[in-house]
C-alpha positions as CSV (number, residue, x, y, z in Angstrom):
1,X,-88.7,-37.2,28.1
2,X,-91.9,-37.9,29.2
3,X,-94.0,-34.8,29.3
4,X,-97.4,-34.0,31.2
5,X,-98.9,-30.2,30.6
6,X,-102.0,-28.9,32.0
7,X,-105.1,-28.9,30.0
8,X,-106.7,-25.7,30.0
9,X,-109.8,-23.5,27.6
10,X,-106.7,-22.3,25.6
11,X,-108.2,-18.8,25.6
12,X,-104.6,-17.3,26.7
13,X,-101.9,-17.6,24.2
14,X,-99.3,-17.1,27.1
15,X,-99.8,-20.2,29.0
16,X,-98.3,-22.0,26.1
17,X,-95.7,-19.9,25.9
18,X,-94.9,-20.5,29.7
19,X,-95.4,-24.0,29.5
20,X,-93.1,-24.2,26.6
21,X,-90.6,-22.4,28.4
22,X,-90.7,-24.8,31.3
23,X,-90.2,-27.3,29.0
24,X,-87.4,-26.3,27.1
25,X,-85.7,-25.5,30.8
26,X,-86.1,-28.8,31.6
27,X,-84.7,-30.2,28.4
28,X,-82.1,-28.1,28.6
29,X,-82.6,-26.7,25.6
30,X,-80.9,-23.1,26.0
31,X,-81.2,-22.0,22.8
32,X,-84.7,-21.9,23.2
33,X,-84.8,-20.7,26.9
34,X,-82.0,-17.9,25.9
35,X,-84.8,-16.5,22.8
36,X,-87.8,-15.9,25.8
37,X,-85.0,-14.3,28.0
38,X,-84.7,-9.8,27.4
39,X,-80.9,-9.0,26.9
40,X,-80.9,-7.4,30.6
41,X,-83.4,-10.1,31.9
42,X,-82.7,-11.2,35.6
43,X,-83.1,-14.7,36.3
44,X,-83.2,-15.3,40.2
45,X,-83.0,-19.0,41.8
46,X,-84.1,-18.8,44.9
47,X,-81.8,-19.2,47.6
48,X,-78.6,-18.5,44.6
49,X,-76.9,-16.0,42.6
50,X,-79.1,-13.9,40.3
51,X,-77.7,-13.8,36.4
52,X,-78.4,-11.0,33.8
53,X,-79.3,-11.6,30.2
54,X,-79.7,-14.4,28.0
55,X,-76.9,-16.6,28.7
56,X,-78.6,-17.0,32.6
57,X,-80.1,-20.2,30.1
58,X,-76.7,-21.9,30.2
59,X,-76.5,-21.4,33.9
60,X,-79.7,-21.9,35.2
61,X,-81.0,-25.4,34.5
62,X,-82.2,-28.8,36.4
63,X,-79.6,-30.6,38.4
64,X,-80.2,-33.8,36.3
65,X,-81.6,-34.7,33.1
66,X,-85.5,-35.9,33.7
67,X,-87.3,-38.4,32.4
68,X,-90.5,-37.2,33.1
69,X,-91.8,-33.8,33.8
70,X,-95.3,-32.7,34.9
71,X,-96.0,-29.3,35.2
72,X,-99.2,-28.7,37.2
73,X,-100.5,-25.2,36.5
74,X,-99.6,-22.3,34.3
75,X,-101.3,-18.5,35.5
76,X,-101.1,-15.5,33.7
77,X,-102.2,-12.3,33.9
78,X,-100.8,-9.4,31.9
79,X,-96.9,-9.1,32.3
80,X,-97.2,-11.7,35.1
81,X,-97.0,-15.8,34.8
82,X,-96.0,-18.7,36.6
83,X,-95.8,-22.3,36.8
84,X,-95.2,-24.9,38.5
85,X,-94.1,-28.9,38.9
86,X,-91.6,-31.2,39.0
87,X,-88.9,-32.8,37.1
88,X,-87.8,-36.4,37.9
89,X,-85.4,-39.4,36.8
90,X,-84.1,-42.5,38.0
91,X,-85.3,-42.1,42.0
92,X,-84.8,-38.0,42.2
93,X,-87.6,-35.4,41.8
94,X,-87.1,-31.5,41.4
95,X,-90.0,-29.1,42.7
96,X,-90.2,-26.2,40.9
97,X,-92.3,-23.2,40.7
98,X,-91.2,-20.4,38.3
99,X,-92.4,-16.5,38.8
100,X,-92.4,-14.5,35.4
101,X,-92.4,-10.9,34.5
102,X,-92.5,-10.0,30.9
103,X,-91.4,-7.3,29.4
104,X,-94.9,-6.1,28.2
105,X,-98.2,-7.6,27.7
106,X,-97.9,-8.4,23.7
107,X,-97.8,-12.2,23.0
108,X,-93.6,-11.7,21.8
109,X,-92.8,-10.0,24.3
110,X,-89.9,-11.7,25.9
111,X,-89.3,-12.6,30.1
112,X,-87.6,-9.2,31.5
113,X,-87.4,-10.9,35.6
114,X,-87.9,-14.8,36.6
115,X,-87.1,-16.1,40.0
116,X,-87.3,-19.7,39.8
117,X,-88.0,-21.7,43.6
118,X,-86.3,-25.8,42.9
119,X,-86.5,-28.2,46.1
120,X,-85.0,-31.4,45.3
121,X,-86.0,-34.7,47.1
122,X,-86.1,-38.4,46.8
123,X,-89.0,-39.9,44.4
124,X,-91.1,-42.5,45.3
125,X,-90.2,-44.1,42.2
């Protein structure tokens, strides 16, 4: 998979953590999704059921398996992050925007609330 993160001053060790976590979502990789997530995380997508705990990894994933993913910007500020971007692969794209709470402010703390927001549509590809 093709990936594309944001370049940034590097100054805050959570925006890599974010965008590693967006790109282990995308891969499907939810081993490494499940670690970030607190055992009574809750994971929201928008618009969908809300799931508890780590195993919300091996519900909540893309629709397809992308090629390519960009993701555009990573924010954080103290418990708080997001990201957002989009996933796509052979003529379909997937917005997404995640909203992160953590569980504390230390750099291991793990992701205690997520709603994730995904819009699919067609790719100019």
């Amino acid at each position: 998979m093709e990936i594309k993160l944001p370049t940034d001053c590097g100054n805050a060790p959570r925006v890599g953590i974010v965008g590693d976590f967006a790109v282990n979502w995308a891969r499907g990789d939810t081993a490494a999704v499940s670690e970030r997530l607190a055992d009574d995380a809750a994971w929201t997508v928008v618009g969908g059921e809300t799931r508890i705990g780590p195993d919300a990894a091996q519900e909540v994933g893309p629709p397809f398996s992308p090629e390519r993913l960009e993701v555009v910007s990573v924010v954080t500020h103290g418990r708080l992050a997001s990201c957002d971007g989009y996933l796509e692969a052979g003529g379909r794209r997937l917005d997404f925007s995640h909203a992160i709470r953590f569980t504390s402010t230390s750099k291991t703390a793990k992701i205690a609330e997520l709603r994730s927001y995904c819009i699919e549509l067609e790719s100019d590809d």
